[in-house]
C-alpha positions, 0 to 999 in steps of 0.5 A: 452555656457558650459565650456569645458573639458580639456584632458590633455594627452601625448598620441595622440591616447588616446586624439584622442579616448577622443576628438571623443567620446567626441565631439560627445558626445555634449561636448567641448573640450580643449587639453593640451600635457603636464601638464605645457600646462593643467594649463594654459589652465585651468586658461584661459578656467576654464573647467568644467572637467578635464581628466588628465594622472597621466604619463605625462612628466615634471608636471604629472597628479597628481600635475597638479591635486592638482594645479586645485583643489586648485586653480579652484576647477575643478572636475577631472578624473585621467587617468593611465595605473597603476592598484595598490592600491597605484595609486588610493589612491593617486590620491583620496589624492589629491583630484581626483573625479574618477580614470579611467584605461586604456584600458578603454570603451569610453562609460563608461568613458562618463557616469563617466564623466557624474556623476562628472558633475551631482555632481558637478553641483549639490547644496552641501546643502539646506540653513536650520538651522544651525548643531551644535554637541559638538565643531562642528557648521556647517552653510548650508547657509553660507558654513562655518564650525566652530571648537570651534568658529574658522573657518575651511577651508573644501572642497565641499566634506569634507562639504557635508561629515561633514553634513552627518554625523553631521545630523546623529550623534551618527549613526554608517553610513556605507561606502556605505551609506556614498558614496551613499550620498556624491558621488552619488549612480552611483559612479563608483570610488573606495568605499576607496575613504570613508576612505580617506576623512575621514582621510582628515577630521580628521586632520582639526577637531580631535584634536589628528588625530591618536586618534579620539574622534569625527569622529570615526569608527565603526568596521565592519560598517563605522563611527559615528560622536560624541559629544565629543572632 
């Protein structure tokens, strides 16, 4: 039997339009009113997803977020009434996988909810030889990531992100491409989304963050991954 979504929402006609079309959709469903509410069911029901309003009162969707991600690894769609540039690149900080704003399509919301699951269901890599690029060694079949022999902790999209460009160093990738790989090509999200997990993994591998000598950026195109460093 599958895991179910969590909908984590103060409003009762948001969470009623999400069960409906939900539920009809073949999926199960557990609802949360509050943050506080939406962890704790996520600890007991580990959900396959999780839709969180980013306004909740008390805890919001953001922390509730960087708590299921660090904690469970949960794929998680953020769900807002705001529409700033600010809001979205937050919520991908802290490790949204895609950014929904209201009034939305339940069908569209289905079909992004459909894409999180594919990715996040599907293997990150294929067990192959070892990648190994200046200080950089990446191991596919036991997922680690070492930084001049230290190992490093990566998320699973920091690590599909590294292997990307690792397989395909001295390349200049463009964001697209980067995203059609990484993300999938029906990624509805924000393509900013990029230059955020770049920034992320920057700061685990770059020894000066600020001044990149690794993963550095190709003006007009995307990135590169470099042997230096």
């Amino acid at each position: 039997m599958a895991q179910p979504i969590l909908i984590a929402d103060d409003e009762q006609s948001i969470v009623d339009v999400l069960q409906y079309n939900l539920e009809h959709g073949g999926f199960e469903v557990v609802v949360a009113k509050d943050g506080q509410e939406a962890v704790r069911l996520a600890q007991r029901h580990k959900p396959d997803l999780a839709i969180l309003d980013i306004t909740m009162p008390g805890m919001d969707g953001l922390e509730v977020c960087t708590r299921l991600r660090h904690a469970l690894g949960t794929p998680v769609i953020l769900l807002t009434a705001r529409d700033s540039e600010i809001d979205k690149i937050v919520g991908l900080e802290v490790g949204a996988d895609d950014y929904v704003t209201k009034p939305f399509s339940p069908r569209e919301l289905i079909a992004r909810i459909k894409a999180v699951l594919r990715r996040a269901k599907s293997p990150a890599v294929s067990p192959t030889e070892r990648l190994l690029v200046g200080p950089l060694t990446l191991d596919p079949a036991t997922h680690e990531v070492r930084l001049r022999d230290a190992l490093i902790t990566l998320t699973t999209k920091e690590f599909i992100l590294l292997e990307y460009l690792l397989r395909n160093a001295g390349l200049a990738l463009s964001r697209h491409a980067i995203l059609d790989h990484v993300w999938g090509y029906d990624y509805y999200g924000d393509p900013r989304t990029v230059d955020v997990h770049i920034r992320r993994l920057r700061e685990k591998v770059e020894t000066d963050p600020a001044a990149p000598k690794l993963i550095v950026t190709v003006p007009g195109v995307g990135y590169k991954l470099q042997g230096e460093g």
